[in-house]
N, CA, C and O atoms as a printed pandas DataFrame, in Angstrom:
     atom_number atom_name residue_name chain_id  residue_number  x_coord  y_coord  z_coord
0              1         N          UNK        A               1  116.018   68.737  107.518
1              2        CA          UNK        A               1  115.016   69.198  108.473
2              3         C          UNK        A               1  115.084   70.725  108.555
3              4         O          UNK        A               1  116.201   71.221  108.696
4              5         N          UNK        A               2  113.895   71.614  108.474
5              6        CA          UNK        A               2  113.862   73.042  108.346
6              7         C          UNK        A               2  113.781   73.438  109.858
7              8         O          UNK        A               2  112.991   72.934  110.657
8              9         N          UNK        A               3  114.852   74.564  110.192
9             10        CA          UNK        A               3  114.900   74.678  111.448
10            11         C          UNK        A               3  113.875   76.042  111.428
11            12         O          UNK        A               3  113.322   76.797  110.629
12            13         N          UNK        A               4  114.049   75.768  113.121
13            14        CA          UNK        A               4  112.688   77.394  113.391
14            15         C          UNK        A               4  113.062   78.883  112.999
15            16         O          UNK        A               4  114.175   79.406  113.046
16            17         N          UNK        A               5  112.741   79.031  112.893
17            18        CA          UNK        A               5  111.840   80.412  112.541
18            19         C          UNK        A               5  112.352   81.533  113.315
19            20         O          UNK        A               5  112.368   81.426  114.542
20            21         N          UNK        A               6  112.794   82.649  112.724
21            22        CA          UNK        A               6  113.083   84.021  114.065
22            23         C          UNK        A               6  111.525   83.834  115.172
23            24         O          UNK        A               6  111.580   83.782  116.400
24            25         N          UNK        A               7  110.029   83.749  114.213
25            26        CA          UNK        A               7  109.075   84.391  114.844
26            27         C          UNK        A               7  108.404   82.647  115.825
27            28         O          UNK        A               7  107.300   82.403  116.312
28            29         N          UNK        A               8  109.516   81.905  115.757
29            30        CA          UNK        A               8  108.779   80.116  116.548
30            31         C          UNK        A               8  108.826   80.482  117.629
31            32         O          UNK        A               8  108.031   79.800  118.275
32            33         N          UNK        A               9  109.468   81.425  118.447
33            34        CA          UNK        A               9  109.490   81.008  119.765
34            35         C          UNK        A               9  107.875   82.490  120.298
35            36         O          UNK        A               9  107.428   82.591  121.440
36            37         N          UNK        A              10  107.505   83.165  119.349
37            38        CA          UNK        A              10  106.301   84.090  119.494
38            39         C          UNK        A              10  105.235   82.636  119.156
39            40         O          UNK        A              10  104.589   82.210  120.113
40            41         N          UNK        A              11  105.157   82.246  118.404
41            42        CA          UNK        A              11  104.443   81.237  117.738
42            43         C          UNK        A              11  103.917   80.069  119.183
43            44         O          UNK        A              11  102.796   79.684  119.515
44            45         N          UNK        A              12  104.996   79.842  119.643
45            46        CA          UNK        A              12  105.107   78.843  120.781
46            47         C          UNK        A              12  104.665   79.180  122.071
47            48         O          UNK        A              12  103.983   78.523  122.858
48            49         N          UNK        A              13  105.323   80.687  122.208
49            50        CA          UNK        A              13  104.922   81.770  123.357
50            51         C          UNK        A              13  106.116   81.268  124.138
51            52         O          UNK        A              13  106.037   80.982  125.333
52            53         N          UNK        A              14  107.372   81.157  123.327
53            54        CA          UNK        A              14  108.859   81.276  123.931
54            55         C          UNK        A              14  109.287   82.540  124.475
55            56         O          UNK        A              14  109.752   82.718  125.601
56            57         N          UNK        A              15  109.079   83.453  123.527
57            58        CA          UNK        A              15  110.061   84.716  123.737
58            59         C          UNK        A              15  108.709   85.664  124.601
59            60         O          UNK        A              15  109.051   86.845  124.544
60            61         N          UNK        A              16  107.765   85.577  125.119
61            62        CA          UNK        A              16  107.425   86.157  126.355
62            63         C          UNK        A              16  107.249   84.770  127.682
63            64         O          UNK        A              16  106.393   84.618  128.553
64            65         N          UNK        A              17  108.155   84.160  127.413
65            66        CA          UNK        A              17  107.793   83.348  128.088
66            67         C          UNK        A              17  106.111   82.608  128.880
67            68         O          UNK        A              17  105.818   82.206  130.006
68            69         N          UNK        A              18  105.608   82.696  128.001
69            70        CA          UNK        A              18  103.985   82.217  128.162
70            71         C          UNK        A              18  103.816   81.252  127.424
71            72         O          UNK        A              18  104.024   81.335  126.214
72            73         N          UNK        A              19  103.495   80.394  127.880
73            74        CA          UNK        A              19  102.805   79.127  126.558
74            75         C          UNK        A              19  101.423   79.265  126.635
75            76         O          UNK        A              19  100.841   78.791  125.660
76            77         N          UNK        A              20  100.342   80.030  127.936
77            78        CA          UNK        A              20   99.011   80.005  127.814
78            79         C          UNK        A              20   98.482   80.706  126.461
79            80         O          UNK        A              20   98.826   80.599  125.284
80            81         N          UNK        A              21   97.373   81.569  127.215
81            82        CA          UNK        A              21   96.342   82.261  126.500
82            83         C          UNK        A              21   97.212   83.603  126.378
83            84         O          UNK        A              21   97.998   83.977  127.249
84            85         N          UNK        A              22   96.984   84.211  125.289
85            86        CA          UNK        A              22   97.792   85.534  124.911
86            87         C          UNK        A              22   96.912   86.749  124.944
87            88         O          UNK        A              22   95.801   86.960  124.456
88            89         N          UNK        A              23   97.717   87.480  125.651
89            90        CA          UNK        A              23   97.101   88.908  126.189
90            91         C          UNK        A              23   96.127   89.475  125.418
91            92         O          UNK        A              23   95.264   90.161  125.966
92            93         N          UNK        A              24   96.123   89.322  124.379
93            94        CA          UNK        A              24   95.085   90.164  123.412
94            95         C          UNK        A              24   94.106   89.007  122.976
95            96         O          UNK        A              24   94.747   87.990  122.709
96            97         N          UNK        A              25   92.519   88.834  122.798
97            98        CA          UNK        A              25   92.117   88.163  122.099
98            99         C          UNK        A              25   92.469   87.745  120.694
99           100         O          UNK        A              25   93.001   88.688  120.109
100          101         N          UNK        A              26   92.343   86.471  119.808
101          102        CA          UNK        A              26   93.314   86.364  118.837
102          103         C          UNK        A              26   91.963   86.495  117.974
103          104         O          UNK        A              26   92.072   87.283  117.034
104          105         N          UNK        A              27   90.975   86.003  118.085
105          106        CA          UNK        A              27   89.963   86.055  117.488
106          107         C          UNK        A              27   89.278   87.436  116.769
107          108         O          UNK        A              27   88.741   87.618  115.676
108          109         N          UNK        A              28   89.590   88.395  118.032
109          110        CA          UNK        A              28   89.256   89.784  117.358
110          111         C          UNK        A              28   90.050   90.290  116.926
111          112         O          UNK        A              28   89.589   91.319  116.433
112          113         N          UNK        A              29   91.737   90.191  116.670
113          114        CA          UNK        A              29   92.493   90.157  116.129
114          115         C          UNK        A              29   92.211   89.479  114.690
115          116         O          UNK        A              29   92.174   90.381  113.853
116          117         N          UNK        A              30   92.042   88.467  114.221
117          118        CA          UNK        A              30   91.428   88.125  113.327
118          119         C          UNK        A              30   90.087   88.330  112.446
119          120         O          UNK        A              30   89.979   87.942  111.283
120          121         N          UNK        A              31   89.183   88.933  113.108
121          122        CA          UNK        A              31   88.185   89.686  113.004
122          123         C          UNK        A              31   88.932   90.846  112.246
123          124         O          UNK        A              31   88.582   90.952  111.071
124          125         N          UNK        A              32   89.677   91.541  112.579
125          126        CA          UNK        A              32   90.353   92.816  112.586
126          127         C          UNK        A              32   90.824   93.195  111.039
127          128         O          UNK        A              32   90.516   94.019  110.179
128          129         N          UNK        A              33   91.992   91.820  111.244
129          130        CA          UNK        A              33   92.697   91.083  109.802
130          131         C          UNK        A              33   91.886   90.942  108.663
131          132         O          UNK        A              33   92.458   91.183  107.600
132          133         N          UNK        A              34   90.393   90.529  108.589
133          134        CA          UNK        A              34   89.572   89.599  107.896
134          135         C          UNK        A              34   89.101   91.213  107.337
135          136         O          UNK        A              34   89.109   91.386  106.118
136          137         N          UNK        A              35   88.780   92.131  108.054
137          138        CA          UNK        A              35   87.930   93.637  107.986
138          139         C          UNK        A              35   88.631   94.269  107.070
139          140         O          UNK        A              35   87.892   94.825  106.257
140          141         N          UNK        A              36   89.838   94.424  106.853
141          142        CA          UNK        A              36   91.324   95.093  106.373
142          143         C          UNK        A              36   90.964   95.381  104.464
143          144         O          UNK        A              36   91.433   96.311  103.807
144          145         N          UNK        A              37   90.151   94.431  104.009
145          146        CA          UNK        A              37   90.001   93.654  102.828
146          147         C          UNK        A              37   89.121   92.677  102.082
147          148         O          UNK        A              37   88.778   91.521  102.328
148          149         N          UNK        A              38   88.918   93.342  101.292
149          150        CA          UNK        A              38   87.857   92.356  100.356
150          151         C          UNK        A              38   88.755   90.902   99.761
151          152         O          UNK        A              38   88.282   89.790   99.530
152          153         N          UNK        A              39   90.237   91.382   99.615
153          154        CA          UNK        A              39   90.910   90.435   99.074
154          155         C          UNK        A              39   91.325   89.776  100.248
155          156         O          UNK        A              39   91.789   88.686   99.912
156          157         N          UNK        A              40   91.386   89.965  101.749
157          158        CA          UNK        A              40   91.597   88.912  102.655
158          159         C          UNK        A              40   90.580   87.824  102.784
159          160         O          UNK        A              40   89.430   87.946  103.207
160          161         N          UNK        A              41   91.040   86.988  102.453
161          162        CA          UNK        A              41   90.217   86.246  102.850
162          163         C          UNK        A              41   90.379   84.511  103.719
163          164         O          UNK        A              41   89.419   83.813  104.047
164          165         N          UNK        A              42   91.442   84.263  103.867
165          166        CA          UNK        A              42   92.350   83.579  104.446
166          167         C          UNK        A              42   93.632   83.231  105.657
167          168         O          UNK        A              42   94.719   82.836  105.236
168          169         N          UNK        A              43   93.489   83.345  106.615
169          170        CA          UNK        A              43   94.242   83.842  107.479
170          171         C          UNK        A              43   94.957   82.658  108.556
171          172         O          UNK        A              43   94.521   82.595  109.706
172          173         N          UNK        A              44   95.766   81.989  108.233
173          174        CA          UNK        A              44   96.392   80.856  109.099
174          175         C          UNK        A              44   96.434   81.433  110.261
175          176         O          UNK        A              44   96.071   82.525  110.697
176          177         N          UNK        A              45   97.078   80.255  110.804
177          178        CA          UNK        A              45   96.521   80.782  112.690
178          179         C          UNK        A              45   97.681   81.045  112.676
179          180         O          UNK        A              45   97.477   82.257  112.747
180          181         N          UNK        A              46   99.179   80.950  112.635
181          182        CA          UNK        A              46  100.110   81.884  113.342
182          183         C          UNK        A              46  100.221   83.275  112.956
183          184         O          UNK        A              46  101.021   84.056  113.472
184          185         N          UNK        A              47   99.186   83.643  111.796
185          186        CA          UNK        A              47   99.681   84.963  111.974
186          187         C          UNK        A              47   98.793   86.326  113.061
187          188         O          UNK        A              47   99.434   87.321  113.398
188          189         N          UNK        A              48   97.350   86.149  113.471
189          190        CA          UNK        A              48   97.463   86.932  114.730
190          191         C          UNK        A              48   97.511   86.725  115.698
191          192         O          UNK        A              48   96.811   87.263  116.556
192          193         N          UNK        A              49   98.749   85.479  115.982
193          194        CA          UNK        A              49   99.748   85.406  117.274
194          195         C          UNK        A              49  100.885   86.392  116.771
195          196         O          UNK        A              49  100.916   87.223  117.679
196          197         N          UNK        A              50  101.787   86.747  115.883
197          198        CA          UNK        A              50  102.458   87.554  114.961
198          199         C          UNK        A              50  101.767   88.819  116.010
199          200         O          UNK        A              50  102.123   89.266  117.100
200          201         N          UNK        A              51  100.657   89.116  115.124
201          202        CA          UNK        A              51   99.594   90.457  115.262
202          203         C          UNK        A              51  100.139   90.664  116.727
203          204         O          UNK        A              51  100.989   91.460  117.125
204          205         N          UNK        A              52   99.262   89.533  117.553
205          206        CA          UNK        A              52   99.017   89.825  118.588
206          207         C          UNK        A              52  100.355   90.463  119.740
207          208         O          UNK        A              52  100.454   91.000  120.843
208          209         N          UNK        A              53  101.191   89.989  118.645
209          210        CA          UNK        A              53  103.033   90.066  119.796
210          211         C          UNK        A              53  102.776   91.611  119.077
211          212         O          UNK        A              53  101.865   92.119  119.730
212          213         N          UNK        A              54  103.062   92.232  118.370
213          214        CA          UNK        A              54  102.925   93.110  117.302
214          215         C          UNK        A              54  102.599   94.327  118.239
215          216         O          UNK        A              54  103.357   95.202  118.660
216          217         N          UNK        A              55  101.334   94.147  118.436
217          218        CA          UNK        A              55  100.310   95.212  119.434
218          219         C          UNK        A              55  100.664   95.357  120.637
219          220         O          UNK        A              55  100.532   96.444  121.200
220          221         N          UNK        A              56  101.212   94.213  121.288
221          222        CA          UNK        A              56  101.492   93.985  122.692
222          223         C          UNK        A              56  102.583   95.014  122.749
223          224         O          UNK        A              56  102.343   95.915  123.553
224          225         N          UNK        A              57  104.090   95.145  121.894
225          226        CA          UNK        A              57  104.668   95.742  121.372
226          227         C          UNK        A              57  104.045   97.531  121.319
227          228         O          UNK        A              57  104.226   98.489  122.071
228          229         N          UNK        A              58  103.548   97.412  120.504
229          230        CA          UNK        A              58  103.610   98.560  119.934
230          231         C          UNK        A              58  102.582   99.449  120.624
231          232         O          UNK        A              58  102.255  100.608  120.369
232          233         N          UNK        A              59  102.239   98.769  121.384
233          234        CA          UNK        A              59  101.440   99.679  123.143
234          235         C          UNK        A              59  102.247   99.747  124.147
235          236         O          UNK        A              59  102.017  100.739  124.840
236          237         N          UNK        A              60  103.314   98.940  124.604
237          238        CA          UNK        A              60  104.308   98.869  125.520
238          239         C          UNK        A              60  104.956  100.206  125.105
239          240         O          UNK        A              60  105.133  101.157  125.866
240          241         N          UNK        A              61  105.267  100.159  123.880
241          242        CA          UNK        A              61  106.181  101.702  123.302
242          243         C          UNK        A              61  105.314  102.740  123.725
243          244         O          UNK        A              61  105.634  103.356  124.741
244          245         N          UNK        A              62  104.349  103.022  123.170
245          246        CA          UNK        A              62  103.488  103.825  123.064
246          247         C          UNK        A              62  102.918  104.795  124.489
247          248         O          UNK        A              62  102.796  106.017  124.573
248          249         N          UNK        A              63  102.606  103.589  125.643
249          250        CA          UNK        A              63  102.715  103.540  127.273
250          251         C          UNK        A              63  103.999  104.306  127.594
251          252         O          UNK        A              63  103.879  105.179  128.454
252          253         N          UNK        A              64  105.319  104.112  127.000
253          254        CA          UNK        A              64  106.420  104.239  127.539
254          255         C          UNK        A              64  106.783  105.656  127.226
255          256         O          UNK        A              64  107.670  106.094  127.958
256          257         N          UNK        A              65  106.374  106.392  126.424
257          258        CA          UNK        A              65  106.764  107.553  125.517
258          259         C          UNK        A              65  105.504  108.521  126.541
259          260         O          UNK        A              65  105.656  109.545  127.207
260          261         N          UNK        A              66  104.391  107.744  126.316
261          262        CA          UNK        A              66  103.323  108.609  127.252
262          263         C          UNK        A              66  103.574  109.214  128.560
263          264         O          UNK        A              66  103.400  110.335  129.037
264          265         N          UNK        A              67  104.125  107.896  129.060
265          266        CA          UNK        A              67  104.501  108.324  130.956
266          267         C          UNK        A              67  105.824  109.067  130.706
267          268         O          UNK        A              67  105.633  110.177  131.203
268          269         N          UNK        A              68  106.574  109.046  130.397
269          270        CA          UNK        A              68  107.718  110.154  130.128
270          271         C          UNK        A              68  107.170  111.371  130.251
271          272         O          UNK        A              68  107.497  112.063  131.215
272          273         N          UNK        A              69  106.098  111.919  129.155
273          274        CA          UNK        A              69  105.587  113.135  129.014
274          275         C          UNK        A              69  104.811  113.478  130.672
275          276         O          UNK        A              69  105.241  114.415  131.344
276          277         N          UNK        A              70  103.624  112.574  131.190
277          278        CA          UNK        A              70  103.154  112.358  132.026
278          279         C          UNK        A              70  104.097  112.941  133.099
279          280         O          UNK        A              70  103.863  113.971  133.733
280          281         N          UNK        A              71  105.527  111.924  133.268
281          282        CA          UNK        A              71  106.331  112.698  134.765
282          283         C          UNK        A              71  107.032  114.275  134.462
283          284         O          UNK        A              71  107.026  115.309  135.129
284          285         N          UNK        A              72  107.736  113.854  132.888
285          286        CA          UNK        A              72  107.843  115.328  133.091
286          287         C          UNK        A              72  106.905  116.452  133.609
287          288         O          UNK        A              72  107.386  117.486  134.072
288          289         N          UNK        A              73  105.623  116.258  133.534
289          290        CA          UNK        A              73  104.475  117.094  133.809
290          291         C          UNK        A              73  104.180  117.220  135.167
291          292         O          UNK        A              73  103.202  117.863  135.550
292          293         N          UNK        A              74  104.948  116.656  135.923
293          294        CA          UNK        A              74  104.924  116.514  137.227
294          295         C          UNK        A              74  103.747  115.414  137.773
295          296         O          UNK        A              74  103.294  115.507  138.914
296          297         N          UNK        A              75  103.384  114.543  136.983
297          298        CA          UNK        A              75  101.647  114.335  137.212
298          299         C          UNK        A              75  102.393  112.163  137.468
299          300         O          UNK        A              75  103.387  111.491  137.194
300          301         N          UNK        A              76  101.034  112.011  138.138
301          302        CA          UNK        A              76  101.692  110.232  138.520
302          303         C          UNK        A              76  100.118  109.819  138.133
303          304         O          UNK        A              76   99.573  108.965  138.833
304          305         N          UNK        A              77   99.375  110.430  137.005
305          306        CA          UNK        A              77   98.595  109.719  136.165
306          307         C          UNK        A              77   98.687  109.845  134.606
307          308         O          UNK        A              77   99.007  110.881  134.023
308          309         N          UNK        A              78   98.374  108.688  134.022
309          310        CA          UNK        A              78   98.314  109.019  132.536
310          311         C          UNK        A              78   96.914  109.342  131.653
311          312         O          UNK        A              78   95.932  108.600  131.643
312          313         N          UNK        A              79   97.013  110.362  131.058
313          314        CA          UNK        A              79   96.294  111.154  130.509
314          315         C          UNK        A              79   96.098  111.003  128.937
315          316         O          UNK        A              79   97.200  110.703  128.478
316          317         N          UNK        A              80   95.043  111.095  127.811
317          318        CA          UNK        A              80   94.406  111.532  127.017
318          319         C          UNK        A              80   95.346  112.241  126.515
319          320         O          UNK        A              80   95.835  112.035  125.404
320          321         N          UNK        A              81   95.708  113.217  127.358
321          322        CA          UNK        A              81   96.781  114.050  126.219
322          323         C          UNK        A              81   97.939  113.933  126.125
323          324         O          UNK        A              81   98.519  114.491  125.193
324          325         N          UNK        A              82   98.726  113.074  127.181
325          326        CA          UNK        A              82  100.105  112.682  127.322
326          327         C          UNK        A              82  100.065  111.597  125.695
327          328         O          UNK        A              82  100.838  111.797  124.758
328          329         N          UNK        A              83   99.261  110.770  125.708
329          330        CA          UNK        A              83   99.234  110.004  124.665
330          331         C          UNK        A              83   99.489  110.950  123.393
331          332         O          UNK        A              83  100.440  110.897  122.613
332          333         N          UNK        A              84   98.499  111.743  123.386
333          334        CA          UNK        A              84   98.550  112.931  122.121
334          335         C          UNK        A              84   99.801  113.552  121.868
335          336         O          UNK        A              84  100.222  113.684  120.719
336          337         N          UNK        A              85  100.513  113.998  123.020
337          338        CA          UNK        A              85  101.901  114.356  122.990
338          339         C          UNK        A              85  102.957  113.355  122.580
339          340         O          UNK        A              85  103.809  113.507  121.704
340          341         N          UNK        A              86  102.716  112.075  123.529
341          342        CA          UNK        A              86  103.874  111.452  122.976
342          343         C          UNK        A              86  103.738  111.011  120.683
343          344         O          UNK        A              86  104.722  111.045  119.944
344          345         N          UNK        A              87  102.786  110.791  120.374
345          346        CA          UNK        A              87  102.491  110.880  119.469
346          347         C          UNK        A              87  102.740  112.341  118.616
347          348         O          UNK        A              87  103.265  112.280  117.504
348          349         N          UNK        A              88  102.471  113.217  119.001
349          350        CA          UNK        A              88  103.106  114.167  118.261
350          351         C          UNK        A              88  104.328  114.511  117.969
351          352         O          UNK        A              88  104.801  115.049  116.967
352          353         N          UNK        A              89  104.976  114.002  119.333
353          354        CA          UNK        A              89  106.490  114.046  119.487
354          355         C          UNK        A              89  107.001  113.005  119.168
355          356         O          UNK        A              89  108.130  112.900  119.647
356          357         N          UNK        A              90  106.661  112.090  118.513
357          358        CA          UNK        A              90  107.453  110.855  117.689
358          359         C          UNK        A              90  106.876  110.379  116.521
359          360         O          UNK        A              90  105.721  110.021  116.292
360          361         N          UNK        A              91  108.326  110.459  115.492
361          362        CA          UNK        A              91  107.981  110.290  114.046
362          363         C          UNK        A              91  107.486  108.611  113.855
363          364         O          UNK        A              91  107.057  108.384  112.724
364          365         N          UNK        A              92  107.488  107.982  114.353
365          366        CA          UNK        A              92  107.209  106.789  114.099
366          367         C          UNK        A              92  105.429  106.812  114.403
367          368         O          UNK        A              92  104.776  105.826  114.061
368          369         N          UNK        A              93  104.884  107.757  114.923
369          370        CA          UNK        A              93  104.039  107.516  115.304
370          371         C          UNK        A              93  102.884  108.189  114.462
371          372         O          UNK        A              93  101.693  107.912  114.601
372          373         N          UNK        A              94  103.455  109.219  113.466
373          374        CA          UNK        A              94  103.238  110.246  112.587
374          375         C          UNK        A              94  101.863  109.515  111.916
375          376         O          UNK        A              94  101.088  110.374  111.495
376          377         N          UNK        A              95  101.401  108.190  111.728
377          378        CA          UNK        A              95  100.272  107.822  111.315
378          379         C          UNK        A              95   98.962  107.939  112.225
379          380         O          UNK        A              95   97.807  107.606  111.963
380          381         N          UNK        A              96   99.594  108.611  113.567
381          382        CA          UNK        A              96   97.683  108.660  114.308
382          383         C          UNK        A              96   97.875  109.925  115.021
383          384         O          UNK        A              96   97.527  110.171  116.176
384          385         N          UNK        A              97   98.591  110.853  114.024
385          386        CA          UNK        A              97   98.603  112.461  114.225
386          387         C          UNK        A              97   97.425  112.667  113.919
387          388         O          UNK        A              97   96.914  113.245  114.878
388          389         N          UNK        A              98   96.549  112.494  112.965
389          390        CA          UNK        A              98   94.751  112.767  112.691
390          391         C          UNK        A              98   94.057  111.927  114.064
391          392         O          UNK        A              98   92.906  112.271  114.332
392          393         N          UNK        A              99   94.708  110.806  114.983
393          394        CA          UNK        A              99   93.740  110.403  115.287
394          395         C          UNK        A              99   93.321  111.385  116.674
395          396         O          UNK        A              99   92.324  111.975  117.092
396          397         N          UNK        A             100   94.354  111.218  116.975
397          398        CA          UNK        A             100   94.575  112.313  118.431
398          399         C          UNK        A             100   94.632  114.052  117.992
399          400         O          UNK        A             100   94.680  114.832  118.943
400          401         N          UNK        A             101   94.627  114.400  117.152
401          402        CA          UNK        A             101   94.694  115.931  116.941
402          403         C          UNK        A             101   93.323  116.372  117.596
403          404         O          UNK        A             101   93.344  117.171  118.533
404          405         N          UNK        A             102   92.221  115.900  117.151
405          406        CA          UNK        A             102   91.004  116.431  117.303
406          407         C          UNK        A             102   90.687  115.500  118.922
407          408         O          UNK        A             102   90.782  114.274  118.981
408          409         N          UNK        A             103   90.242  116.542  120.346
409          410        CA          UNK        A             103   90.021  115.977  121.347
410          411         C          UNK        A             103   89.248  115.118  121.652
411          412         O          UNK        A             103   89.375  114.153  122.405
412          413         N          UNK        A             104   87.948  115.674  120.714
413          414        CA          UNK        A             104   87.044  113.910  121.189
414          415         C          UNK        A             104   86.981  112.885  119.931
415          416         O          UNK        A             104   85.882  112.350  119.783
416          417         N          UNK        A             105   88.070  112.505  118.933
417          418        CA          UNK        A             105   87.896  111.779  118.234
418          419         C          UNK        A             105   88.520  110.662  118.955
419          420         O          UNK        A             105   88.957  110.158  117.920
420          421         N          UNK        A             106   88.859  109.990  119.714
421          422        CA          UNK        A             106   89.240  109.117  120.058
422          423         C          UNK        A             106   88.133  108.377  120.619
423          424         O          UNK        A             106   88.061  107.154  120.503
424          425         N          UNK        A             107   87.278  109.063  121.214
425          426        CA          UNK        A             107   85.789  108.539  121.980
426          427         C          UNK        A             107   84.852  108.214  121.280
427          428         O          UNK        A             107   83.942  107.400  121.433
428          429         N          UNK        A             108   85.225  109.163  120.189
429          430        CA          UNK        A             108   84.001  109.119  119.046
430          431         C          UNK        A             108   83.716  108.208  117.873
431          432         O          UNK        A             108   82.651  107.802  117.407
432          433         N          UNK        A             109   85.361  107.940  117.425
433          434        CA          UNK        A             109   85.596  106.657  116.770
434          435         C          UNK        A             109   86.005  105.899  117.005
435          436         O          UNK        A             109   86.879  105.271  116.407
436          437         N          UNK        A             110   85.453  105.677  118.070
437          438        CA          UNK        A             110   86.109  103.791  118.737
438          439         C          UNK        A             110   84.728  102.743  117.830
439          440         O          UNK        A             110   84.858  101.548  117.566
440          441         N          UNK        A             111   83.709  103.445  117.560
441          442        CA          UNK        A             111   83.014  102.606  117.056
442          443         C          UNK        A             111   83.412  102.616  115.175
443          444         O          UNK        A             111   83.150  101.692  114.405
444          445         N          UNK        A             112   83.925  103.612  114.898
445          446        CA          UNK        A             112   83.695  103.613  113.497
446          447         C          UNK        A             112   84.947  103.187  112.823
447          448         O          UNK        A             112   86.071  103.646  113.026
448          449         N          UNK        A             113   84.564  102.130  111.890
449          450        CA          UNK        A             113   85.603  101.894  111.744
450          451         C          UNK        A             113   86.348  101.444  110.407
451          452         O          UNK        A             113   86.875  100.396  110.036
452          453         N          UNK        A             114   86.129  102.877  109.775
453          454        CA          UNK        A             114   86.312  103.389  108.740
454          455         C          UNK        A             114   87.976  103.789  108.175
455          456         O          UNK        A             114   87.916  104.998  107.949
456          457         N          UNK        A             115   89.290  103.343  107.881
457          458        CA          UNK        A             115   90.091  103.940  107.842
458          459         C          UNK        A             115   90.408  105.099  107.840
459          460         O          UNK        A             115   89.438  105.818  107.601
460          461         N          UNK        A             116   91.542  105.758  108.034
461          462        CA          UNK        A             116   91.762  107.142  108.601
462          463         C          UNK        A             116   93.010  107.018  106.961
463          464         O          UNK        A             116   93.907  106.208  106.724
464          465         N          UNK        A             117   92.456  108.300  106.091
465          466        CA          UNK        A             117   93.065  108.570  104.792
466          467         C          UNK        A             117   94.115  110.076  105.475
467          468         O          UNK        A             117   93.632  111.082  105.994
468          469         N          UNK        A             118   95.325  109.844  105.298
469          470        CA          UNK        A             118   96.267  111.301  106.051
470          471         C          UNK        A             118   96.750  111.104  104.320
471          472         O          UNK        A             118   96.841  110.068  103.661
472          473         N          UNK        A             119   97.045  112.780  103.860
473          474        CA          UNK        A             119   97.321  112.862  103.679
474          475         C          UNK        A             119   98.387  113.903  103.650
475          476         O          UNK        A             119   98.244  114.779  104.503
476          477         N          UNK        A             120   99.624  114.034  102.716
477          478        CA          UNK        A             120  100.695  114.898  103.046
478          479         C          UNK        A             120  101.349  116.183  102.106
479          480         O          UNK        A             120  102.290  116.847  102.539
């Protein structure tokens, strides 16, 4: 018998403890997945529950690095540019240095949705 999986208890909605509906739509998540590629074309359902833990993730960080900058600033709102900062100020994040550099591209390409080519 094949036992579970590091990612069964995301799969199940063990390890946030939720078995409902998951914070992010999975569908536009999949939408998302399907967009990525001419060669996608197939996409089982556990993987944007995967995605979806993924993002949940990797905005929790993202939130967390922001409000840092935010209090240091003396300020008890989060800002447009705290985001930009914490992103500038972390290498992990070094892939959406083009997105936030320029002030109104964030507003501007929420519709377009064209990959972002950085190069180095």
């Amino acid at each position: 018998m094949r036992q579970a999986g590091t990612y069964s208890g995301i799969v199940n909605g063990g390890m946030s403890g939720r078995t409902g509906p998951h914070l992010l739509p999975l569908a536009r998540i999949k939408k998302i997945m399907k967009r990525s590629g001419e060669d996608v074309k197939m996409i089982s359902g556990e993987a944007p529950i995967i995605f979806s833990k993924a993002c949940e993730l990797f905005i929790e960080e993202l939130t967390k690095r922001s409000w840092m900058v935010t209090v240091q600033g003396k300020r008890r709102t989060l800002h447009k540019e705290d985001v930009a900062s914490a992103v500038i100020a972390t290498d992990i994040f070094d892939f959406l240095v083009n997105v936030v550099s320029d002030s109104g591209s964030i507003a501007n390409d929420s519709d377009d949705h064209t990959p972002v080519v950085m190069e180095r």
